[in-house]
C-alpha positions in Angstrom: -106.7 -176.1 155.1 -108.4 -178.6 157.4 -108.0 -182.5 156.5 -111.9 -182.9 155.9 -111.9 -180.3 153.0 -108.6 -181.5 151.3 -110.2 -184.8 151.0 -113.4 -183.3 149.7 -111.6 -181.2 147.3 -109.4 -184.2 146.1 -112.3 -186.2 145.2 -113.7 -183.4 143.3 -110.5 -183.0 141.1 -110.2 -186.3 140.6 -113.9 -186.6 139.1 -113.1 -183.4 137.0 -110.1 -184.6 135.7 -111.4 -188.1 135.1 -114.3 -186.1 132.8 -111.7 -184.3 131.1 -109.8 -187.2 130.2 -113.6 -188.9 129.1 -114.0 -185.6 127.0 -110.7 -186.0 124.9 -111.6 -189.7 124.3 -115.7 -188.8 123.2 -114.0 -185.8 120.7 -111.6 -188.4 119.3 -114.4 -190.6 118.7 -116.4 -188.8 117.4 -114.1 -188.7 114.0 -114.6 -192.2 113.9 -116.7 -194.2 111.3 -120.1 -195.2 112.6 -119.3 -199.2 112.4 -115.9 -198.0 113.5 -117.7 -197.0 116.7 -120.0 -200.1 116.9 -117.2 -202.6 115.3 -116.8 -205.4 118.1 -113.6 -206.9 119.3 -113.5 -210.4 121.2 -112.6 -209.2 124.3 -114.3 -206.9 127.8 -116.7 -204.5 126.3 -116.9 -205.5 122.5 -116.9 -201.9 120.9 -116.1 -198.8 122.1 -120.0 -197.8 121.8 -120.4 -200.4 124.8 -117.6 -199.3 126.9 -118.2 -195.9 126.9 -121.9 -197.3 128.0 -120.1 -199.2 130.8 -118.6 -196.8 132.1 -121.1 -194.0 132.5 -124.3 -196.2 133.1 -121.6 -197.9 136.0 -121.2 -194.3 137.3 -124.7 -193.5 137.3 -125.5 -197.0 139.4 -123.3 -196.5 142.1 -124.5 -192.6 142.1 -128.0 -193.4 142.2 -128.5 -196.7 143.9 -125.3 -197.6 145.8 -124.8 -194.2 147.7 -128.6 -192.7 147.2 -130.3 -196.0 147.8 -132.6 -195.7 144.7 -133.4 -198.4 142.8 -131.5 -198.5 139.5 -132.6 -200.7 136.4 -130.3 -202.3 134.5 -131.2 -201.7 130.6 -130.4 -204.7 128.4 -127.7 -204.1 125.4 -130.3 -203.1 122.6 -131.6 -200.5 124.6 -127.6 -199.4 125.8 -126.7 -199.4 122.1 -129.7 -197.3 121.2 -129.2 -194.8 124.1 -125.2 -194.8 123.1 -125.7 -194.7 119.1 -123.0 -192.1 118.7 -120.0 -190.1 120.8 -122.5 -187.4 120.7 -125.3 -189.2 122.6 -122.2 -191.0 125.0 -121.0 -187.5 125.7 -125.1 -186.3 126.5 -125.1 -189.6 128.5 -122.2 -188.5 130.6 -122.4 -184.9 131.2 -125.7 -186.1 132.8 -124.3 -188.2 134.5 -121.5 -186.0 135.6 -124.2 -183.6 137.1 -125.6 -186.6 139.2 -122.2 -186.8 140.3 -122.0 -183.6 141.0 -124.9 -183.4 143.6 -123.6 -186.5 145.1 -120.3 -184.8 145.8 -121.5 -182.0 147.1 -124.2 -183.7 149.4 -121.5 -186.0 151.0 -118.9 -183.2 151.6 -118.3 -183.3 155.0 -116.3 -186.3 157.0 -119.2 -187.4 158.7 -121.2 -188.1 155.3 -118.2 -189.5 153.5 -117.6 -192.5 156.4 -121.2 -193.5 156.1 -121.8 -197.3 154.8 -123.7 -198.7 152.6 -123.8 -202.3 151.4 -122.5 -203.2 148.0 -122.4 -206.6 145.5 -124.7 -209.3 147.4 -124.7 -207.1 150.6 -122.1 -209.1 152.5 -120.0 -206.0 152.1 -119.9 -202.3 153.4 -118.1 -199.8 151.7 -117.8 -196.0 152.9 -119.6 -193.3 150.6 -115.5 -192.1 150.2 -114.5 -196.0 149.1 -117.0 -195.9 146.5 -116.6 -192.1 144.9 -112.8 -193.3 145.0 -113.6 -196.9 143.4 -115.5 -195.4 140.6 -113.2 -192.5 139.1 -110.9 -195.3 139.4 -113.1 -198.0 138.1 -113.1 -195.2 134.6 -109.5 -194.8 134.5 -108.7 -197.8 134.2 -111.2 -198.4 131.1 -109.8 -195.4 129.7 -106.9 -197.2 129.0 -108.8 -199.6 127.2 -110.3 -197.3 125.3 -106.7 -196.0 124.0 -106.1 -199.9 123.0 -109.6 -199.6 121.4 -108.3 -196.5 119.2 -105.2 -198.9 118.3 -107.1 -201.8 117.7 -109.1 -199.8 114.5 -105.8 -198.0 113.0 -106.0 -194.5 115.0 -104.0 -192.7 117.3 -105.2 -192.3 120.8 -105.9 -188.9 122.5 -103.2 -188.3 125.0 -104.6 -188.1 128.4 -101.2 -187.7 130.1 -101.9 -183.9 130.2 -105.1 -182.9 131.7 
């Protein structure tokens, strides 16, 4: 198998098995308590309502604005909160935002499309369309962790996402 469709492939699984991972967290959540949910913690994200938010809405920004180069408003927290008011709505939020993923994967398959630049933060940088796919199933991992301290934090047990 040629090096160009390996790479393609490997960011592929790694988005699907990111979403998997995302899918045991949202169904573990969803036997939570609503203020359970909502209940806010002094540290990163508050609740896990808000990092789920993070997480997805950061996913569809870089989707939609930093590699398709359309504008992308940022909502302010009461309108996050409203859009993310249950695991239910956080797991319509990211399947749709796992199908704008999707497209974007499939659009910048080939080599060529995957070393294109674009500029991120203030502009001062340039990061390949392969840099950012790779920064942002990254970027979710690592708050998937901190949605298993989340789960500990309010007396439950985490899913395990050693085991996709």
């Amino acid at each position: 198998m040629p090096d160009q469709i390996r790479q393609t492939l490997g960011l592929v699984d790694s988005f699907e098995q990111t979403w998997k991972a995302r899918e045991k967290l949202v169904e573990a959540a969803e036997k939570l308590a609503p203020e359970e949910w909502a209940h806010e913690f002094d540290f990163s994200w508050r609740s896990m309502q808000l990092l789920f938010a993070h997480i997805i809405e950061v996913e569809r920004s870089w989707m939609l604005e930093d590699i398709g180069r359309n504008k992308y408003p940022a909502e302010d927290q009461a309108a996050i909160k409203t859009r993310y008011a249950t695991p239910a709505a956080a797991r319509a939020q990211g399947r749709e935002v796992a199908a704008i993923t999707r497209v974007v994967l499939a659009e910048y398959s080939t080599p060529a499309k995957l070393h294109e630049t674009r500029p991120v933060g203030s502009g001062s940088t340039q990061l390949t369309v392969e840099e950012i796919l790779t920064h942002v199933f990254t970027h979710e991992l690592r708050h998937q962790g901190q949605l298993q301290v989340v789960f500990r934090l309010l007396g439950k047990k985490p899913p395990n996402l050693d085991w996709f």
